[in-house]
Structure formats: structure tokens, C-alpha cells
C-alpha positions as CSV (number, residue, x, y, z in Angstrom):
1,X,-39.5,44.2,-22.3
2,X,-36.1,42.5,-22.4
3,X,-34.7,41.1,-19.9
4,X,-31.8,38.3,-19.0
5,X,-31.8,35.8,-16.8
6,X,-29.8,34.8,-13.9
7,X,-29.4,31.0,-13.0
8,X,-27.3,30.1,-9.6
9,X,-26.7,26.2,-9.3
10,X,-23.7,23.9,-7.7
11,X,-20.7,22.4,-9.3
12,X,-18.0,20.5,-7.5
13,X,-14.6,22.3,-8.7
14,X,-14.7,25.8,-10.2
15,X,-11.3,25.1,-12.1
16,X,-13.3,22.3,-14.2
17,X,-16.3,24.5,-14.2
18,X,-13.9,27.1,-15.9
19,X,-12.3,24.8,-18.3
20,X,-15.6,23.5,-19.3
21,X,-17.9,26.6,-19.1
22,X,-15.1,28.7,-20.7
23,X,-12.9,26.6,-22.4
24,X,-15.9,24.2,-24.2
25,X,-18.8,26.4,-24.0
26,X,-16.9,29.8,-24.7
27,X,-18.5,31.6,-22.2
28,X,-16.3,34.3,-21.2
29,X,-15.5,34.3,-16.8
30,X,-17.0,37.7,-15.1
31,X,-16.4,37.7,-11.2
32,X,-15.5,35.1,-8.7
33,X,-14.4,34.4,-5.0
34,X,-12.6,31.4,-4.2
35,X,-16.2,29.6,-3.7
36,X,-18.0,30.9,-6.4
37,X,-17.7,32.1,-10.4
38,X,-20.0,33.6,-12.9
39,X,-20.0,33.5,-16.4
40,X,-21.5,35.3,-19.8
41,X,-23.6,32.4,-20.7
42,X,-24.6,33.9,-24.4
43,X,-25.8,37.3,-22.6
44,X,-27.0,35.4,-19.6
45,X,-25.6,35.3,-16.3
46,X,-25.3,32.1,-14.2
47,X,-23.4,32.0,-11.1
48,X,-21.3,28.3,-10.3
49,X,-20.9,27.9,-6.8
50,X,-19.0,25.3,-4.5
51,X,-21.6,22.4,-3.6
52,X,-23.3,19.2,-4.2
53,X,-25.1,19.6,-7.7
54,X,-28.8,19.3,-7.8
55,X,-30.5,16.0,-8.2
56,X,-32.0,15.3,-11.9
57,X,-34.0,12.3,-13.0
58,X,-34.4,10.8,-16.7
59,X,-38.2,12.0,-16.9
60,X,-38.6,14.2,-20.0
61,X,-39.5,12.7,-22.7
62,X,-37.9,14.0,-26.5
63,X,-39.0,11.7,-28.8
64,X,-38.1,8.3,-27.8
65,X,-35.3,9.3,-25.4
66,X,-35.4,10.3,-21.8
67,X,-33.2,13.5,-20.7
68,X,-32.5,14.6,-17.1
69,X,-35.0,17.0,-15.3
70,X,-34.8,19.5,-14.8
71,X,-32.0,20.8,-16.9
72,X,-31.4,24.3,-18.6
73,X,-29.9,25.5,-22.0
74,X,-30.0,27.7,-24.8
75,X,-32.3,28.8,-27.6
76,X,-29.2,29.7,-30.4
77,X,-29.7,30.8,-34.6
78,X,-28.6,27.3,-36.5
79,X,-25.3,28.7,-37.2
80,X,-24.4,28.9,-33.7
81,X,-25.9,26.2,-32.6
82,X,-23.9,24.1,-35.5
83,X,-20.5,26.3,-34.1
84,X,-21.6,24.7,-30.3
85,X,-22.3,21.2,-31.7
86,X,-18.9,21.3,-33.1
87,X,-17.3,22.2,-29.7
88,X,-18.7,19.7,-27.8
89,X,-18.2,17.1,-30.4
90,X,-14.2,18.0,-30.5
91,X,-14.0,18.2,-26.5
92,X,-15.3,14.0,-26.7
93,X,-18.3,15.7,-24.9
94,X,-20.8,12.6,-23.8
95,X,-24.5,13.2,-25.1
96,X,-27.4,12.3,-23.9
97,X,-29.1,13.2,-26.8
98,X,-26.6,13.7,-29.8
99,X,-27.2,16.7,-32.2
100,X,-30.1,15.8,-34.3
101,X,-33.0,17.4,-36.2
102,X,-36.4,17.3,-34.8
103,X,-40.0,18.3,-36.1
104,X,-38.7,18.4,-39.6
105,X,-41.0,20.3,-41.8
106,X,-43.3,20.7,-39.0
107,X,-44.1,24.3,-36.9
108,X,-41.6,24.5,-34.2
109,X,-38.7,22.2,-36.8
110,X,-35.5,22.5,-34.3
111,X,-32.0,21.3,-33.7
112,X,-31.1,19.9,-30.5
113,X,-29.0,18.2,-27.9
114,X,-28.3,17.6,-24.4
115,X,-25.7,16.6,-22.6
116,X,-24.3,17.2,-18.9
117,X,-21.7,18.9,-17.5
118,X,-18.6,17.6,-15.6
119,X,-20.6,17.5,-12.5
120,X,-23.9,15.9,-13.8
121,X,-25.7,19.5,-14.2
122,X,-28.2,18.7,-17.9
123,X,-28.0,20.8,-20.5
124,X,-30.3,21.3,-23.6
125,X,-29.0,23.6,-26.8
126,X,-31.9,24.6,-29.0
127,X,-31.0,26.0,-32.8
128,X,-33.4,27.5,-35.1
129,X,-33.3,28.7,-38.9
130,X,-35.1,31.8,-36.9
131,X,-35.5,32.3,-33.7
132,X,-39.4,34.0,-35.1
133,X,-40.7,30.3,-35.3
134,X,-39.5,29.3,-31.5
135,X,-42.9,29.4,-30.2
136,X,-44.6,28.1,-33.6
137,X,-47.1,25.0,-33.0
């Protein structure tokens, strides 16, 4: 079964939530009101709404950094994920983690990152060689 999933949180200005969910990210805008948006988040939907962000803590441990939980992201094909790096690099984007290779040689061997958005909301970007070897341990 395939299914999609649909991920609802706060953001304190939808015209920044635009320019960096749209602009940055390249998620193209579906509907809004004047208190809420949604987006295409790489055949996902999330839905931005006017409010006080959720709290996140730095408790998750990758490797010898600490990144905010909870957070959410995306699971991209290396090329992508190289094509999202180079966004976020140009936009002076602020990592938390900065693009790097992890588990090199090893089951599971990913790219990552993570970084926030403009209203502190964590995000984690995943890239594979193939997407097959996500689950691999």
C-alpha cells in the first residue's frame, strides 16, 4: 500500500513560510486562507498554520551532534538531495548539522542534514544512492 502523509504544525508568518517553503525548499503552494497554507512537500502534504511553533529540545543524538526533537524531513535519491543541499547552502541557510556523509561503507551509508526553519520548526533531509538500502542495518 502507498500512501502519503499529511503533517499540520505552526509557523509565525505564512509570507516567510512561503518564501522559505516555496522559494528555498521548492515546494510548490496548494490552498490557503489568510491563517493557514499548504504545500507539496515532495508528494507530501503539510499544512502551515498561524501559531506559536512547537517546542523542540537538542536530544537526538547523530554522531557526536545533538539535533532538535522532534523534527521531520525527507528521505530523497542522492541527486536530489545534492540539488536540496545546494539550495539551502545558496539561501545562507543556518545548519545544525551541515551536509555530510554518514555510515560510509556501512548498511544504511546516507547523506544528511538538518537545519530549522525561519520559525525554529527542525528539519532532517536524508539522501540515498537507493532508496532499496533505507531500511538496511
Amino acid at each position: 500500500m502507498k500512501s502519503l502523509f499529511h503533517f499540520a504544525f505552526n509557523v509565525t508568518d505564512l509570507d516567510i513560510a512561503r518564501q522559505f517553503y516555496g522559494t528555498v525548499l521548492g515546494c510548490a503552494e496548494g490552498r490557503s486562507t489568510d491563517t493557514w497554507v499548504d504545500f507539496d512537500f515532495f508528494d507530501h502534504q503539510i499544512s502551515l498554520h498561524l501559531g506559536e511553533p512547537f517546542k523542540t529540545e537538542k536530544t537526538g543524538r547523530v554522531g557526536d551532534t545533538l539535533v532538535p526533537m522532534p523534527h521531520f524531513g525527507l528521505v530523497l535519491a542522492l541527486p536530489d538531495w545534492q540539488a536540496m543541499a545546494k539550495r539551502l547552502k545558496a539561501a545562507d541557510t543556518a545548519f545544525v548539522m551541515p551536509p555530510q556523509l554518514r555510515f560510509a561503507g556501512q548498511p544504511g551509508e546516507q547523506h544528511t542534514m538538518s537545519f530549522c526553519d525561519p520559525f525554529g520548526n527542525p528539519l532532517e533531509i536524508k539522501g540515498f544512492t537507493s532508496l532499496e538500502t533505507l531500511y538496511n542495518a
